[in-house]
C-alpha positions in Angstrom: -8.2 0.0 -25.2 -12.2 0.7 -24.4 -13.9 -0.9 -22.4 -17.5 -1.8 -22.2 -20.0 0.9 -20.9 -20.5 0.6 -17.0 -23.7 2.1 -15.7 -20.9 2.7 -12.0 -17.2 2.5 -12.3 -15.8 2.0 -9.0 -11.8 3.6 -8.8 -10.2 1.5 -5.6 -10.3 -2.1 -5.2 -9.3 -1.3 -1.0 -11.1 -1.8 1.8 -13.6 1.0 0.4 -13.8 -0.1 -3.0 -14.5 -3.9 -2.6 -17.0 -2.9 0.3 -19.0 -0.3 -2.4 -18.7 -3.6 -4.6 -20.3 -5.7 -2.4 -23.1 -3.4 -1.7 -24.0 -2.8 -5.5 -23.9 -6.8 -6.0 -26.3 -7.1 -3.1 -28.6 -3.5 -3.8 -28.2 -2.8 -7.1 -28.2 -6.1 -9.0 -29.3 -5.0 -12.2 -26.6 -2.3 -12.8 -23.0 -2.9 -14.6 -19.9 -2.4 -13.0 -16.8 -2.7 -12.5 -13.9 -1.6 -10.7 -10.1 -0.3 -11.6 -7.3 -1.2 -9.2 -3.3 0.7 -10.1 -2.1 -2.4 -7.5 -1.8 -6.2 -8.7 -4.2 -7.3 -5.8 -6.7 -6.8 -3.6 -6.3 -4.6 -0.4 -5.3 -0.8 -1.3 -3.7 0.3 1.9 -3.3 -3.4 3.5 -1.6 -5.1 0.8 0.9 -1.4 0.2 2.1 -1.2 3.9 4.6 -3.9 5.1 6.3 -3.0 7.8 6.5 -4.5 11.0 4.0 -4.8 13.0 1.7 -3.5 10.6 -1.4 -3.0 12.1 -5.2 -1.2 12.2 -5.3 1.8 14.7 -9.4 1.1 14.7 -11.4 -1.8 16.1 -12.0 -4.8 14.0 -15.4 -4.7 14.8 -16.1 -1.0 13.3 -13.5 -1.4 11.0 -14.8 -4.5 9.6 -18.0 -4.1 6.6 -21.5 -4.1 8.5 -22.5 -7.0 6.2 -20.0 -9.6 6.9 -18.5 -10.0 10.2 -14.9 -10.4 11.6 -14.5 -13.8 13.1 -11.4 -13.1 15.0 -11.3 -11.9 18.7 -8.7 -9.5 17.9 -9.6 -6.0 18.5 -6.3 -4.2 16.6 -6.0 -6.7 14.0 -2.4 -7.0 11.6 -2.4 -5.8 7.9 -2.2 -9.2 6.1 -5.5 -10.2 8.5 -7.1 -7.3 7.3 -5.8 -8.0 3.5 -7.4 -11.5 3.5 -10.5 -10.4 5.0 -11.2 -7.6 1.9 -9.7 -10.5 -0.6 -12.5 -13.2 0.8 -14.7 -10.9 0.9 -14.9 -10.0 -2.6 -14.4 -13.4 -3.2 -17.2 -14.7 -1.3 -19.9 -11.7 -3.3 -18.2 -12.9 -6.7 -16.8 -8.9 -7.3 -13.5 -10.6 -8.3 -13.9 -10.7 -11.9 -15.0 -7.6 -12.2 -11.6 -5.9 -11.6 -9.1 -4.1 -13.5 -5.9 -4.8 -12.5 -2.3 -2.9 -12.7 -4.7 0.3 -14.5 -3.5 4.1 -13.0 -6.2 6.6 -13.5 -4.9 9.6 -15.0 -7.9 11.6 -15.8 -12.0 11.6 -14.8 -13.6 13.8 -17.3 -17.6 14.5 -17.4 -19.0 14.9 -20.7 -23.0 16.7 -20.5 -24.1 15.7 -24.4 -23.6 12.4 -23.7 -24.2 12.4 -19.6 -21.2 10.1 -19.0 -18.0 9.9 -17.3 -14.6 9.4 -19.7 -12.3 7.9 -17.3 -8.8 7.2 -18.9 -6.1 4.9 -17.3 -2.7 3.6 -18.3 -1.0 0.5 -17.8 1.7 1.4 -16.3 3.6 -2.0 -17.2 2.8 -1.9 -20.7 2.3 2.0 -21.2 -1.3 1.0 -22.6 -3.6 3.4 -22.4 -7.7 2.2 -21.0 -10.8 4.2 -21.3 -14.0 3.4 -19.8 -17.1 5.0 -19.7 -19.7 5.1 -16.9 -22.5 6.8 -15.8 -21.7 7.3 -12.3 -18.1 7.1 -10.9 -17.3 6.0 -7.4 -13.7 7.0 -5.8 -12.4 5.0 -3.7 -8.6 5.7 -3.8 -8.3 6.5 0.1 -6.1 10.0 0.9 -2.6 9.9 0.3 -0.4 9.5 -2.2 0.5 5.8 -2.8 3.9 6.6 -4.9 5.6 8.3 -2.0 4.6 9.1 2.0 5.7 12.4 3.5 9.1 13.4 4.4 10.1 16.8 5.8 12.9 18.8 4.6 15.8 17.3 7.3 19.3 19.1 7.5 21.6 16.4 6.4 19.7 13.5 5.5 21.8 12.7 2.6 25.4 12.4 4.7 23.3 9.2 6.6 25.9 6.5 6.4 23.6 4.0 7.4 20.4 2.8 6.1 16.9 5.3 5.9 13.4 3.9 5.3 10.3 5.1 5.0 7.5 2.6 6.3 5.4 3.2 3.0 7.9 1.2 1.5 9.5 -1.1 3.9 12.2 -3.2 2.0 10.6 -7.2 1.5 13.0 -9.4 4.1 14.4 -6.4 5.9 16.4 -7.8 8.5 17.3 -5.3 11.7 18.8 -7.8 14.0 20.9 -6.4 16.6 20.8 -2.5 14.6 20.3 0.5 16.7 16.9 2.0 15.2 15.7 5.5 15.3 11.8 6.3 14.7 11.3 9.8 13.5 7.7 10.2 14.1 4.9 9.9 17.1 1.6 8.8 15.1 0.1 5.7 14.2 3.2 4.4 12.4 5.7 5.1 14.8 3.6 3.6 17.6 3.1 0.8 15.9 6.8 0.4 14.4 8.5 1.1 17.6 7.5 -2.4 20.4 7.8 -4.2 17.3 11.4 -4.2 15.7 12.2 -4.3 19.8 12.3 -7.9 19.0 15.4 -7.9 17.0 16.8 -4.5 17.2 19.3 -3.9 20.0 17.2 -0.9 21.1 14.3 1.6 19.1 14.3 5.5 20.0 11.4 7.0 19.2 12.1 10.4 18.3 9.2 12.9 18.5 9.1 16.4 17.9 6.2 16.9 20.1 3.6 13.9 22.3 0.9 12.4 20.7 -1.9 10.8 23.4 -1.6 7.0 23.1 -4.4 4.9 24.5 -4.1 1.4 25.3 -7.0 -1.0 24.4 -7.5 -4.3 25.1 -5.8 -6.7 23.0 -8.5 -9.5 22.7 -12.8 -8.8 22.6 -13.5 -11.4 25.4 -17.5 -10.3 25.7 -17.4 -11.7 22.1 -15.5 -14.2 22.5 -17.9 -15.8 25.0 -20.8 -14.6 23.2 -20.4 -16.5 20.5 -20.7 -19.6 22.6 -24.4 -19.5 22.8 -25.4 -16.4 20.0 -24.7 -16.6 16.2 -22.0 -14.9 14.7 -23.6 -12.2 12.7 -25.6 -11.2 16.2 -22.4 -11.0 18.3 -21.1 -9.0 15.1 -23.6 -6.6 15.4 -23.8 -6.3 19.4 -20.0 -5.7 19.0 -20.3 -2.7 16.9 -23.1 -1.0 18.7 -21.2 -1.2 21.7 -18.2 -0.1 20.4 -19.7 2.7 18.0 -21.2 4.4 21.2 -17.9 3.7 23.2 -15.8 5.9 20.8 -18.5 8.3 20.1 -18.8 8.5 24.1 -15.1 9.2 24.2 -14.7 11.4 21.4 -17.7 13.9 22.6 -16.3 13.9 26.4 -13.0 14.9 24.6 -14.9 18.2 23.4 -17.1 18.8 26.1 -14.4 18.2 28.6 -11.0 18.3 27.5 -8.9 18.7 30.6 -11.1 15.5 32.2 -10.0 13.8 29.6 -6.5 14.6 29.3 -6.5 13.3 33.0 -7.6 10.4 32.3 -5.5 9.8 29.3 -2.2 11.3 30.8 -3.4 8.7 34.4 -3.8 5.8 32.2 -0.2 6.1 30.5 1.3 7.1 34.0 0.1 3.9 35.7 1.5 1.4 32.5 4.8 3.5 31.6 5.9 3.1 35.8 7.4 5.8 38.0 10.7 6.0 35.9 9.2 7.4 32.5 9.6 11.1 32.2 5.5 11.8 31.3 6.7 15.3 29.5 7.4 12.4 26.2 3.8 11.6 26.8 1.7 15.1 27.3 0.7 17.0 24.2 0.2 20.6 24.2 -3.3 19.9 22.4 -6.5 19.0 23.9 -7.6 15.1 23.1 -9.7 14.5 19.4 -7.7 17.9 18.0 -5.5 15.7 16.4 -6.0 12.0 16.1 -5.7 9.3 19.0 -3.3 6.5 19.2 -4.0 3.0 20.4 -1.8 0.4 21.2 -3.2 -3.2 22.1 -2.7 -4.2 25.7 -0.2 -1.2 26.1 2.5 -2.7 24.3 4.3 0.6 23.4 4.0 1.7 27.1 5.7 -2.1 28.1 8.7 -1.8 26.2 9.7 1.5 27.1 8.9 0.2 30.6 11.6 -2.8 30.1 14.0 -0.3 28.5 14.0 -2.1 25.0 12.7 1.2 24.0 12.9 4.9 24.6 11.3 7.9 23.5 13.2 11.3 23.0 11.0 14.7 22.2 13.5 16.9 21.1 14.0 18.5 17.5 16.7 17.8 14.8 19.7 19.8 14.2 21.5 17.5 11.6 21.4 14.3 10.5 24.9 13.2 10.7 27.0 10.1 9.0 25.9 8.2 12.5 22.9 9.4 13.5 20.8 12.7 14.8 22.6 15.5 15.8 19.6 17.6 18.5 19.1 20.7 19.4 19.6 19.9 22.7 23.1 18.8 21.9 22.4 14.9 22.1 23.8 12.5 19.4 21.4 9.6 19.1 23.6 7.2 17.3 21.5 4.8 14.5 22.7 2.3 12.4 19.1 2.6 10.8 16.7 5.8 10.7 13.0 5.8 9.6 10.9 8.2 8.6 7.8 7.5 9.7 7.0 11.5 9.0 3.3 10.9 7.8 1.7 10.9 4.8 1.1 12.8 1.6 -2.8 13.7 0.9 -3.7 13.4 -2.4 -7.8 13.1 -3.7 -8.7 11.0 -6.5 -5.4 9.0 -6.7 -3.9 12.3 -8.2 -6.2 11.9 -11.1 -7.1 14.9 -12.9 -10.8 15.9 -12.6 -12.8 17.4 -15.2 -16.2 18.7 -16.0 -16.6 19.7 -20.0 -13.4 20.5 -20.8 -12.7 22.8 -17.6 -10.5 21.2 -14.7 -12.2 21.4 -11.4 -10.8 22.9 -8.5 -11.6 20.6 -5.5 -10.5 23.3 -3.0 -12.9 25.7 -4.6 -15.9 23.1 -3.8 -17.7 22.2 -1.1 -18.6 18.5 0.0 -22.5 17.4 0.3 -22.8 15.0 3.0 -19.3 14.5 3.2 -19.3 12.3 0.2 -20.3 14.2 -3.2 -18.7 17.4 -4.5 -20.6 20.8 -5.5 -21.4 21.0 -8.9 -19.9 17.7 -10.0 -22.3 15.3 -11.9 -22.9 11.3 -11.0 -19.9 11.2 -8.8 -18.9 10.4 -5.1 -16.0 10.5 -3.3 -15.6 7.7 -0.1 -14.0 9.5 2.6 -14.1 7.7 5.8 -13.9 9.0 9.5 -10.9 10.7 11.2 -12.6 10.6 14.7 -13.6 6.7 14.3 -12.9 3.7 11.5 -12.9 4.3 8.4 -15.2 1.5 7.3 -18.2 3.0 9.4 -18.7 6.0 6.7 -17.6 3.9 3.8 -20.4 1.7 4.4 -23.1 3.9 4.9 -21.6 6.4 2.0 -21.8 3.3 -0.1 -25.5 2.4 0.5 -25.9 6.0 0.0 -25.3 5.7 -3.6 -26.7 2.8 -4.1 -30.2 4.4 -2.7 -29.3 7.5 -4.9 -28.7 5.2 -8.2 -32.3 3.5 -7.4 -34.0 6.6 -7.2 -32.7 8.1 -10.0 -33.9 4.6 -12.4 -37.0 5.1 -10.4 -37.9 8.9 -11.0 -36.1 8.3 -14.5 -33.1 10.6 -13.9 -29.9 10.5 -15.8 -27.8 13.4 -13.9 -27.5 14.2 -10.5 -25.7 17.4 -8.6 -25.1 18.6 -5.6 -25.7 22.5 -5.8 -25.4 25.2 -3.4 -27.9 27.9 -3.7 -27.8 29.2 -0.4 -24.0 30.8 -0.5 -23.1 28.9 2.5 -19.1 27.9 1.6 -16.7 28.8 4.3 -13.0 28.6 3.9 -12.7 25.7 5.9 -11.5 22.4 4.8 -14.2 19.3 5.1 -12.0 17.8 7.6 -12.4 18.6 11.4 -8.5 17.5 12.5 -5.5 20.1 12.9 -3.0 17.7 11.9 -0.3 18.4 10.4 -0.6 15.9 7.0 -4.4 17.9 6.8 -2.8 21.5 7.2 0.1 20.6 4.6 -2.7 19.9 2.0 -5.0 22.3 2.7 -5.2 23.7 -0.9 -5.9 20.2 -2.0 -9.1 19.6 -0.4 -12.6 20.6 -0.5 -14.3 23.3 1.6 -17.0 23.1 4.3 -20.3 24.7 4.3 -21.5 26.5 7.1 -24.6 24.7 7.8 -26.0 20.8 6.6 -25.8 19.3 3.9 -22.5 21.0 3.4 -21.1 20.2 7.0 -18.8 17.6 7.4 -20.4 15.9 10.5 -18.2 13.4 11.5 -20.7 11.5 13.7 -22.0 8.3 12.1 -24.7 8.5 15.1 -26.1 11.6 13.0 -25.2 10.3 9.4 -26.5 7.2 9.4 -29.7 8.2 9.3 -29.0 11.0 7.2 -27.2 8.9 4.6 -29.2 5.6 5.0 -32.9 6.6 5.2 -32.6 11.3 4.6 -35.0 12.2 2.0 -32.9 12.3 -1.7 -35.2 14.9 -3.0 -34.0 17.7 -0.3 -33.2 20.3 -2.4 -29.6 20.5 -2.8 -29.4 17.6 -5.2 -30.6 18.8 -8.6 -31.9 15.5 -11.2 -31.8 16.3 -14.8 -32.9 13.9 -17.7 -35.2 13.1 -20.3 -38.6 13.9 -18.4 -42.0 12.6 -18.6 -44.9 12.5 -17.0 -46.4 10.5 -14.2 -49.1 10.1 -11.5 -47.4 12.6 -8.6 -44.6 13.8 -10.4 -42.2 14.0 -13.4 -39.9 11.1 -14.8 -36.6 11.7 -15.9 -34.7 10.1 -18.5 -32.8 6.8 -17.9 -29.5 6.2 -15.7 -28.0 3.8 -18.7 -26.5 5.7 -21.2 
């Protein structure tokens, strides 16, 4: 089936996808798009994960769009709140109808003679194949592979007599009652998992190979709350933001200037809410804060049910899974009626599309990223990537207006083609993202490079790319517009953007 030219074809219909939506409705009015979506609704990551306790690891406030504020005091909020705030969202700027439902993207292909994008999709209920055509494309498929999430090679997984999840695809109605539950993992998912199933599970083990530092943040935005007694909402919105933007930028640049201060204060803080009969080595990494990403747990709830013994954690490595449980190298047996693998995720670009440019596949490790959002030598396309260091939605927002300032100037100057090009030789073989993690080391080969110096530096610092992306100058250089040219008073005039 073809579709209808689209002057943007937006890939995503997540939290990054509806926002980029929203912000063409409101900055681009005059332009046609539309968006595909491989899920049957709304909510990319927030409607996939549905496992207990499901939750954002990221302020509301910062992780909520900067043109519509969220309402609720809650500062970690849970994944259906999140999912219904993306769905009436898109509801509320009408970008509804212009979805594509239940469509997998299997290929992006540019084509210069006609200065277009071929993206082809399949239904994957039907087996239908879609093509659409677009001037500009704009990803927004997240980071990880949505089919499966990451588990590590474990001796003797497959002798498990008893029953082995992985959170990415939690089991609808799962009941654990009185089950003995191990958590393989210490990130966000584990944290998360663990002081929830204590609530029917007869006790959770958290089983980590090595710490991860967990921060406890308070579980309700009071100052807001209050606020918006006497202030309207958008206002409280916005003071919310600021002050939390400069609280976690704050935070993460004292974590780089002066990492041992603030492993004391991190390591003080867990002490004081895990009591004097937690062993702290469970809770001590051997990095410094920010080189891998921070945990948070509202009102310190991990931290309270260790405390009341409904859970434990256990940093130790696996010998063998066995017909009953986890065989360690320690010579411990945890005994599990139920294991989960809450190992991390899979990275994967583009939805695991293929990405073309006339007929030759490109190589995304082989590029570098321009402004942390467009790829070198890649024609009318951008990639949303949000923050690792903060929440997500604070690039995705400013990446979006980004384009839509880029689209505008190219109709205004007449251009039909833009690309980022390097002309300085300034690639480095570092990947564009500033983390050591292990799910960003595993897909090393899979993601773009770093340049040594700006544009090609992935800042991670929305302090110093939102002006950059929201006002910088568009003619700097490093993008290169091509088109039908002529003349005008001060300049040349290039083409159209609409095919």
């Amino acid at each position: 089936m073809k579709h209808p030219y689209l002057d943007v074809l937006i890939i995503g219909a997540g939290l990054s996808g509806i926002g980029a939506a929203c912000h063409l409705k409101k900055k681009c009015p005059s332009l046609r798009f539309g968006l595909i979506e491989r899920r049957k609704r709304i909510g990319g990551t927030w409607d996939l994960f549905r496992y207990p306790g499901i939750r954002s690891d990221s302020d509301m406030f910062t992780l909520g769009y900067n043109f519509r504020p969220w309402t609720d005091t809650k500062m970690l909020a849970d994944g259906p709140s999140i999912r219904n705030y993306i769905e009436d969202t898109a509801s509320e700027y009408g970008v509804k109808r212009h979805i594509n439902f239940g469509l997998k993207v299997l290929s992006e292909s540019w084509h210069s003679e006609k200065n277009h994008w071929i993206v082809t999709a399949i239904d994957e209920t039907t087996g239908e194949e879609h093509q659409f055509n677009a001037g500009f494309v704009l990803n927004c498929t997240g980071y990880y592979k949505y089919d499966a999430g990451y588990t590590p090679d474990i001796p003797g997984l497959d002798k498990f007599k008893g029953e082995l999840i992985h959170p990415q695809h939690w089991p609808e109605d799962y009941d654990y009652s009185g089950k003995r539950v191990v958590v393989i993992g210490s990130g966000a998912t584990a944290v998360t998992l663990v002081p929830a199933m204590t609530d029917k599970a007869s006790h959770v083990v958290m089983l980590q190979r090595s710490p991860t530092y967990v921060a406890s943040v308070p579980e309700q935005d009071l100052i807001s709350r209050n606020l918006r007694r006497i202030l309207p909402e958008m206002t409280v919105y916005r003071m919310a933001r600021t002050r939390n933007i400069l609280l976690q930028r704050a935070v993460y640049r004292l974590s780089l200037a002066k990492p041992k201060a603030m492993r004391r204060l991190l390591l003080a803080a867990a002490r004081r809410q895990l009591g004097p009969d937690i062993d702290m080595k469970h809770f001590q990494p051997h990095y410094n804060p920010w080189e891998e990403r921070m945990c948070a747990v509202p009102k310190g709830d991990l931290f309270k049910v260790i405390r009341e013994g409904k859970a434990s954690v256990v940093t130790d490595q696996i010998d063998t899974v066995t017909e009953t449980g986890i065989q360690l190298k320690s010579g411990d047996h945890l005994d599990a009626d139920v294991l989960i693998t809450a190992t991390g995720l899979d990275l994967q670009l583009f939805g695991g599309a293929k990405l073309e440019v006339d007929g030759r596949e490109v190589n995304v490790a082989d590029t570098m990223m321009y402004k942390g959002l467009m790829l070198e030598g890649v024609p009318n396309m951008a990639l949303v990537f949000g923050y690792t260091n903060s929440s997500w939605t604070l690039k995705a927002d400013i990446a979006s207006e980004f384009v839509c300032r880029l689209l505008n100037h190219m109709r205004g100057i007449g251009a039909r083609v833009v690309t980022p090009v390097d002309e300085e030789g300034c690639a480095t073989d570092l990947n564009f993202l500033n983390l050591r993690s292990g799910y960003v080391q595993r897909a090393n080969d899979r993601l773009p490079r770093q340049g040594s110096k700006v544009p090609w530096q992935n800042l991670d610092d929305y302090l110093r790319d939102l002006p950059a992306l929201r006002y910088g100058n568009l003619e700097d250089g490093h993008l290169h517009f091509e088109g039908n040219t002529k003349r005008r008073k001060g300049g040349v005039l290039r083409g159209l953007l609409s095919a």
